[in-house]
C-alpha positions as CSV (number, residue, x, y, z in Angstrom):
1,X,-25.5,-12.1,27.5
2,X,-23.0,-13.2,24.8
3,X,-25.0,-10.5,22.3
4,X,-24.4,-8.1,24.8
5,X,-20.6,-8.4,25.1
6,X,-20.3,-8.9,21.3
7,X,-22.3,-5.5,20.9
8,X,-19.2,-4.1,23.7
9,X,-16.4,-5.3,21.7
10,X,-17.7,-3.2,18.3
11,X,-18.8,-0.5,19.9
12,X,-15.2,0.4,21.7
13,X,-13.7,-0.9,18.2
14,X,-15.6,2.3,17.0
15,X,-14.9,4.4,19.7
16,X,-11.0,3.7,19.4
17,X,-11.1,3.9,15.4
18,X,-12.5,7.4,15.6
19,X,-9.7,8.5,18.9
20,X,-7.0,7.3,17.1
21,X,-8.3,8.8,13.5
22,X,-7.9,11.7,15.4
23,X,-4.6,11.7,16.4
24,X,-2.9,9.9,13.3
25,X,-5.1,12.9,10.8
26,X,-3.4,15.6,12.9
27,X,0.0,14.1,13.4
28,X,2.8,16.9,12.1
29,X,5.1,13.9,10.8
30,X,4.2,11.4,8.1
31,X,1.7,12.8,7.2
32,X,0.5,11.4,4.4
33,X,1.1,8.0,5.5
34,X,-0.5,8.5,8.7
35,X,-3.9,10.4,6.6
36,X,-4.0,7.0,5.1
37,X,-4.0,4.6,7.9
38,X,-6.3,7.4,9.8
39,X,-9.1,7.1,6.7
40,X,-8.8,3.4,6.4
41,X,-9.3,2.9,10.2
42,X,-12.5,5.8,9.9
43,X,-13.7,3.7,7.1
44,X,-13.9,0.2,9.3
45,X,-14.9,2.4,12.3
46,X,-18.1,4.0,10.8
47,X,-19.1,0.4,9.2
48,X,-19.0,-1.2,12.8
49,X,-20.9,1.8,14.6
50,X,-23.7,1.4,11.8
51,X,-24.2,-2.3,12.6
52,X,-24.1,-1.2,16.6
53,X,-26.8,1.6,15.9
54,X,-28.9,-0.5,14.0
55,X,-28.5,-3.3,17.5
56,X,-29.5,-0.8,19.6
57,X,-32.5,0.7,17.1
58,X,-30.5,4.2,17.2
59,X,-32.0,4.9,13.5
60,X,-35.7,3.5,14.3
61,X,-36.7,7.6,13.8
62,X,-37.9,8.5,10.8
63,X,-35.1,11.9,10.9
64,X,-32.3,8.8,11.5
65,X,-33.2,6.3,9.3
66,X,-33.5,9.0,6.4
67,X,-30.6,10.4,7.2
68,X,-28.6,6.9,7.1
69,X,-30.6,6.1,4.0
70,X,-29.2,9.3,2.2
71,X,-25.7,9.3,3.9
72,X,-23.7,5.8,3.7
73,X,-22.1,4.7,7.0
74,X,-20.6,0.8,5.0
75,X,-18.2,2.2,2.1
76,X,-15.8,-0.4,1.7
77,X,-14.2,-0.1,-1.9
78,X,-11.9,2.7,-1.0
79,X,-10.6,0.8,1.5
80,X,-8.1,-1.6,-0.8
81,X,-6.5,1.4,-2.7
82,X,-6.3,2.9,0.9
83,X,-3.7,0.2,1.7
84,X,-1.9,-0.3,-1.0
85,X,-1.0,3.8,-0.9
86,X,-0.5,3.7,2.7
87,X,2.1,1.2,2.1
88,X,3.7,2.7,-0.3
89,X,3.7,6.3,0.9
90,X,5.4,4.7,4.1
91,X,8.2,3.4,2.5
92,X,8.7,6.3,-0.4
93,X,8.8,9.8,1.2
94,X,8.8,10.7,-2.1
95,X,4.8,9.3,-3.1
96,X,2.3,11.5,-4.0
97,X,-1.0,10.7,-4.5
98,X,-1.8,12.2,-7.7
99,X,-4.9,12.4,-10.1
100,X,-3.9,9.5,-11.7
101,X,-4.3,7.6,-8.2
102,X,-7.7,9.2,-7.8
103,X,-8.9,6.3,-10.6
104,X,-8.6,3.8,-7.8
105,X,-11.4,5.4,-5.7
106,X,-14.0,5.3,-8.8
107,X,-15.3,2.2,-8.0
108,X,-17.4,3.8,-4.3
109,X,-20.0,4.1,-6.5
110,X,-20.9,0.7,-6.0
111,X,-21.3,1.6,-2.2
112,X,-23.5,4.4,-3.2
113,X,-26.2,3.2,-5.2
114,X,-28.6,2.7,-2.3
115,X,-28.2,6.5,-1.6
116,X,-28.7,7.3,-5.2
117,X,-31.8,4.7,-5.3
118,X,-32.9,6.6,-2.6
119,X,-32.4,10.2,-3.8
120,X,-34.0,8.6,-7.3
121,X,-36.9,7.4,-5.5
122,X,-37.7,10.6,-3.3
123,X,-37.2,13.3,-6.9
124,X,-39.3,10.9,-8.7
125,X,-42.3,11.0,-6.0
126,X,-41.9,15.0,-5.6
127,X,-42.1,14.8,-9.4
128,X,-44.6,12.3,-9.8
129,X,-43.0,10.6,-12.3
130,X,-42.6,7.6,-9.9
131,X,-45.4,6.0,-8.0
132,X,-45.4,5.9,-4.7
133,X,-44.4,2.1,-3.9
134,X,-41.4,2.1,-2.0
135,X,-41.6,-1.7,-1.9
136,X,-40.0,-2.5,-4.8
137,X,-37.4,0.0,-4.4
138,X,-36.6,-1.8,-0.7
139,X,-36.5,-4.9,-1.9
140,X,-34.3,-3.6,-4.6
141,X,-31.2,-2.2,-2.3
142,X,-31.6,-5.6,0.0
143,X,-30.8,-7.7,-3.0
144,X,-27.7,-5.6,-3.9
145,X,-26.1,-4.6,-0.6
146,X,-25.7,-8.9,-0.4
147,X,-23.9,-9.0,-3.7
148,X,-22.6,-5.6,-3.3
149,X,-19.9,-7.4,-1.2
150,X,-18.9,-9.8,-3.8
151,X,-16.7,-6.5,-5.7
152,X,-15.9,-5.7,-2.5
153,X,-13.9,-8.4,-1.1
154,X,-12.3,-8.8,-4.9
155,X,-11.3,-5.0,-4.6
156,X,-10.1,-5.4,-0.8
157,X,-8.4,-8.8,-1.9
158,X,-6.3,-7.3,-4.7
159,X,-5.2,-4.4,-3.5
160,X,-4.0,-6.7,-0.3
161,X,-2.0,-9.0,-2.8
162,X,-0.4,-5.9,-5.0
163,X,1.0,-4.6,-1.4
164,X,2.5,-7.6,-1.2
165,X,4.2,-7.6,-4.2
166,X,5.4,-4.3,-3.4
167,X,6.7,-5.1,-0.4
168,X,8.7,-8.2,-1.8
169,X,10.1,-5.6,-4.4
170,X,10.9,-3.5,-2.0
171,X,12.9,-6.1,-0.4
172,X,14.4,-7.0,-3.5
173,X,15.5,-4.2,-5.1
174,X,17.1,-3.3,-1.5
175,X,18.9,-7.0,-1.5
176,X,17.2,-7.9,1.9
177,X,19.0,-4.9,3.6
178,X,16.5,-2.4,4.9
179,X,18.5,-0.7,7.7
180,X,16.2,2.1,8.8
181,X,13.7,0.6,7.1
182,X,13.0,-2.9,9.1
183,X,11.0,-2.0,11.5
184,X,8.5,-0.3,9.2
185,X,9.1,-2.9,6.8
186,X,8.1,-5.8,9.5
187,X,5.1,-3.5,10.6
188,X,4.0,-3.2,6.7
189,X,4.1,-7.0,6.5
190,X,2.4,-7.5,10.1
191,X,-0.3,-5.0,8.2
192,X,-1.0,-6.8,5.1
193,X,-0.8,-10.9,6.4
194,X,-3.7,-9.2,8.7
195,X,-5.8,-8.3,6.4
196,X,-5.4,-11.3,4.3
197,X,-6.6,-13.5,7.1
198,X,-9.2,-11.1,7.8
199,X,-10.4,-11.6,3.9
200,X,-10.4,-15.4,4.6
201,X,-12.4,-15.0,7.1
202,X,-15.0,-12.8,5.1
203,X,-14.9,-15.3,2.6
204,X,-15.7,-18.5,4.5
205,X,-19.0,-16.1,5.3
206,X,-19.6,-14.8,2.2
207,X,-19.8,-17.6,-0.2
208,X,-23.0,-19.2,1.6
209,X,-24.6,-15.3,2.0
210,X,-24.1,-14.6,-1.5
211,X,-26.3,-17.8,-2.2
212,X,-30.4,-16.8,-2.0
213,X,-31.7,-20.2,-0.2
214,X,-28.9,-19.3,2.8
215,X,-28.6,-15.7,3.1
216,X,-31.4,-15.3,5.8
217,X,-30.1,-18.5,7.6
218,X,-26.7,-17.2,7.6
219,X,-28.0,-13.5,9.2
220,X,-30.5,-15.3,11.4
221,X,-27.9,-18.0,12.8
222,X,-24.8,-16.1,12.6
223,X,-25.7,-12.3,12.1
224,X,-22.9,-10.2,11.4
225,X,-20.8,-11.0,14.3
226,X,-18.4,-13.4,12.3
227,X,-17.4,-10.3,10.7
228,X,-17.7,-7.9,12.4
229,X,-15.8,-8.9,15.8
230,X,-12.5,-9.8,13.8
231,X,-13.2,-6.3,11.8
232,X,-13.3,-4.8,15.7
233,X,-10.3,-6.7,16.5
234,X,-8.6,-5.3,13.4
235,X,-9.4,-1.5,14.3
236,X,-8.1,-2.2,18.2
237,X,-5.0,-3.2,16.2
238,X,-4.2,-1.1,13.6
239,X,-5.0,2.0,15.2
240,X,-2.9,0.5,18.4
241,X,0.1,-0.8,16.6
242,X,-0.4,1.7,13.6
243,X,0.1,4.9,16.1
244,X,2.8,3.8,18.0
245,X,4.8,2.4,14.8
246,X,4.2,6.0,13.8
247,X,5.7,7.7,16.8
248,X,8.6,5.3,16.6
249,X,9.4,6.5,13.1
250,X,9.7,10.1,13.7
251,X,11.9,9.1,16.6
252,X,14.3,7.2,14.5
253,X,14.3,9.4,11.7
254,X,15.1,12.4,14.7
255,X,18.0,10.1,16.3
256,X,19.0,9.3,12.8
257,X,19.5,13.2,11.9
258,X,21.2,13.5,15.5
259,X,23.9,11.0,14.0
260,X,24.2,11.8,11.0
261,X,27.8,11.4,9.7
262,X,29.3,15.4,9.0
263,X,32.2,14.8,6.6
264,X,35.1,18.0,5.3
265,X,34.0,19.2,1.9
266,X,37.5,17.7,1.0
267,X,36.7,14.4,2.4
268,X,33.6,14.4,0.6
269,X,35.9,14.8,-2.7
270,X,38.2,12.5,-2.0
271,X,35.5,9.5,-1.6
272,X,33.6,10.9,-5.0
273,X,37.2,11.2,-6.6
274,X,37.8,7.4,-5.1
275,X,34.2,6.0,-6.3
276,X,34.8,7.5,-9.7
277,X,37.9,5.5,-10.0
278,X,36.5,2.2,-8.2
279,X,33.5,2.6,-10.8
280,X,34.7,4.0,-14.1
281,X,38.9,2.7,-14.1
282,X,38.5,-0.7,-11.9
283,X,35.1,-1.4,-12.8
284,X,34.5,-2.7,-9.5
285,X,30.5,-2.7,-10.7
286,X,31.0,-5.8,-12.6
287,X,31.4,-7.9,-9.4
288,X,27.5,-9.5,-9.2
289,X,28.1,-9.3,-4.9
290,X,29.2,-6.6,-5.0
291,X,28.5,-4.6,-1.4
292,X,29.6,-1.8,0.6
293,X,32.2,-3.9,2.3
294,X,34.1,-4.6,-0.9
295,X,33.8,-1.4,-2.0
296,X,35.0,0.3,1.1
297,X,38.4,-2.2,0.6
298,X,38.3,-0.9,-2.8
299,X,38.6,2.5,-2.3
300,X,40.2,2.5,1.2
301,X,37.6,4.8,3.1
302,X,34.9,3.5,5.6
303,X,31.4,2.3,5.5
304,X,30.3,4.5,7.2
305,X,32.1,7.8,5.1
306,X,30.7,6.0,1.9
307,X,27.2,5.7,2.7
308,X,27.3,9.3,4.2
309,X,28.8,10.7,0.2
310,X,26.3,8.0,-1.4
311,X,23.1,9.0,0.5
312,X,23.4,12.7,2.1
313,X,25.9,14.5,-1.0
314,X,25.0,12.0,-4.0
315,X,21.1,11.2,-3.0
316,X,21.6,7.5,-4.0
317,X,21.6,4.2,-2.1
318,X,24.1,1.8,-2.2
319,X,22.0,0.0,-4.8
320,X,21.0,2.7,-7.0
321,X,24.7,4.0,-7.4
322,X,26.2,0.6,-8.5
323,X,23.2,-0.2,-10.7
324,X,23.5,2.9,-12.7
325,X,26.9,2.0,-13.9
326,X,25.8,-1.5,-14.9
327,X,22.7,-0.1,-16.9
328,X,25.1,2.2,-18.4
329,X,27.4,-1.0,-19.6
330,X,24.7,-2.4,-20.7
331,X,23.9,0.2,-23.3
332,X,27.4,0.2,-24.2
333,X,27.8,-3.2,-24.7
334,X,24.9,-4.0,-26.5
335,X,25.5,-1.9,-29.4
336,X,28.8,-4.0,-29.8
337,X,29.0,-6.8,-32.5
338,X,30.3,-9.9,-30.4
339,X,27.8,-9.2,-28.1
340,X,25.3,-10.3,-30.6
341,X,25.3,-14.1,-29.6
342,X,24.0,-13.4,-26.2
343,X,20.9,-12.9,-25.0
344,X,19.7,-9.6,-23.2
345,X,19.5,-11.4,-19.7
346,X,23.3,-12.9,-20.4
347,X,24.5,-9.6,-21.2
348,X,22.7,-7.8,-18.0
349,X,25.2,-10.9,-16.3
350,X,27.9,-9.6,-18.2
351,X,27.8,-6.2,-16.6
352,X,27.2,-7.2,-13.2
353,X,23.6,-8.1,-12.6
354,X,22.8,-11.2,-11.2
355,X,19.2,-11.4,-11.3
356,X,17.1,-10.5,-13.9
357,X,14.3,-9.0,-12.3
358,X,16.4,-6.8,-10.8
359,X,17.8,-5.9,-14.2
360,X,14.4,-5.1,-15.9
361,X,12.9,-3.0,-12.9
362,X,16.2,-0.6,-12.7
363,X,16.6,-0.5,-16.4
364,X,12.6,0.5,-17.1
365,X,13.2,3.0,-14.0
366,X,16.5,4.6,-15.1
367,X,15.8,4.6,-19.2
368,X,12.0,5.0,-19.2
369,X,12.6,2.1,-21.9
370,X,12.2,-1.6,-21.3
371,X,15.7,-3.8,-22.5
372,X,13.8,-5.6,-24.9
373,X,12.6,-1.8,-26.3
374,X,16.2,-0.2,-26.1
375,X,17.6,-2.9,-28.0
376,X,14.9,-2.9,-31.2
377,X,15.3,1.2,-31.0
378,X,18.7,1.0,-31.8
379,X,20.4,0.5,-35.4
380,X,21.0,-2.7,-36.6
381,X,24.5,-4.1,-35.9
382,X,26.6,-5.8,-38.4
């Protein structure tokens, strides 16, 4: 009876994952993002629909069973770089998943070397260059699909750890203030924490599977179930909470376009002209708390005016306009003599920045150059 209800619960998981694949592959907004989250959620879906067809002896036919043999239904290693480009791509419109991303996905071939063992097996029998013992061959792919799954919780693992970095420099490098951007951001975090307890989970399972003496006592005790009902759980989730964070997006970003700020093209000059001044004559920049408050006193326009020059005429945050003049004062100063006492973290707090990862990240992103490398690249100062 309980076998019975667990075999319901993965078998609408699947069922969901592949409706919802559906509608996030052919979703007209964000789409990359949403191609992401909709081949991650295949990838869990197919995995849970092969343990429920092997349950219900769907693949007992020798067509089926071929056909499963030759065609992998369980690829997991795509699935970490999967998340850690769906997070990004959902917080830079600007991320493109390029052939230097593609790297990332090298490592399926561990999830298809049963196929390939197969395929080997079957062209050396039609070729008779192999006898025709299948035995060994079987007993072969049981052996590494067990420790097949040690890579593939590492790879799941890290790339669930690297999001998280990302996000935390997401957050830093925006100061805590995401505006627009919380909700997503809070969803993103909601994601990741998820799958890390879902990894615990596969760990507490793993370690005594991976071990000879207890593999068949942890299939014939536990089966798959500890695994595979939170994995069904997970896809009931993300395809859920993933969709409808989806939809919400595109409705902010349309009531966000609705409101846009429309400023005079002479406004728009005045509050460069005014910035220009704040920045290059008052250098207001050097302030470490500096924030869009202080500026606006500054200069005497509103918030609201600023942001709308900064982000719609300029194409810069808040942030990113204020840290360019610092990096530039940095350069400046540098090269100067009584600067040579300091170190290159006290004069980044000379120009305004007051933290030092923050420093390093915008000075590598803005000079293609580390500090450290700027500084031995320039001539020796007297």
């Amino acid at each position: 009876m309980l076998t019975s209800f667990f075999n319901t619960i993965i078998l609408l998981g699947c069922i969901q994952g592949l409706i919802v694949c559906g509608l996030l592959f052919f979703s007209k907004k964000n789409r990359q993002p949403n191609r992401l989250l909709a081949a991650l959620i295949l990838l869990i879906s197919l995995a849970s629909f092969n343990l429920y067809g092997n349950y219900q002896n769907w693949f007992n036919s020798a067509i089926l069973r071929f056909l499963t043999q030759l065609v992998p239904l369980v690829i997991v290693m795509p699935i970490g770089p999967l998340i850690y480009f769906y997070v990004q791509s959902s917080l830079d419109p600007g991320f493109k998943i390029t052939k230097k991303h593609r790297r990332h996905f090298y490592p399926v071939l561990i999830d298809l070397v049963p196929s390939l063992t197969v395929i080997i097996f079957i062209v050396g029998i039609v070729t008779r260059l192999i006898k025709n013992n299948p035995s060994p061959w079987g007993a072969f792919i049981d052996d590494f699909n067990v420790y097949a799954d040690i890579p593939r919780w590492a790879s799941v693992t890290c790339y669930a750890w690297l999001s998280a970095k990302y996000l935390s420099a997401y957050k830093q490098k925006n100061n805590g203030i995401l505006n627009g951007a919380a909700v997503h951001f809070t969803w993103l975090d909601q994601f990741i924490k998820a799958f890390m307890v879902f990894q615990a989970i596969w760990f507490v399972y793993l370690v005594p599977y991976v071990i000879p003496k207890y593999t068949n006592w942890m299939l014939d005790t536990f089966d798959w179930y500890p695994i595979y009902i939170p994995m069904a759980i997970l896809i009931y989730w993300l395809g859920i909470k993933g969709y409808i964070v989806s939809q919400q997006q595109v409705a902010a970003e349309k009531k966000t376009n609705g409101n846009a700020t429309i400023l005079s093209p002479e406004l728009i000059q005045q509050v460069i002209a005014a910035l220009t001044k704040a920045m290059e004559e008052d250098k207001i920049f050097l302030i470490p708390n500096l924030n869009l408050a202080t500026l606006s006193e500054t200069t005497g326009f509103p918030q609201k005016n600023i942001s709308a020059v900064l982000n719609q005429h300029l194409q810069k945050s808040f942030n990113e306009f204020v840290n360019g003049y610092r990096v530039n004062s940095f350069k400046e100063k540098i090269g100067l003599p009584e600067m040579n006492h300091l170190t290159i973290a006290g004069i980044a707090l000379e120009c305004g920045f007051n933290s030092q990862a923050t420093f390093q990240r915008t000075f590598k992103e803005l000079t293609g150059k580390s500090p450290s490398e700027f500084r031995k690249a320039m001539p020796e100062v007297n």
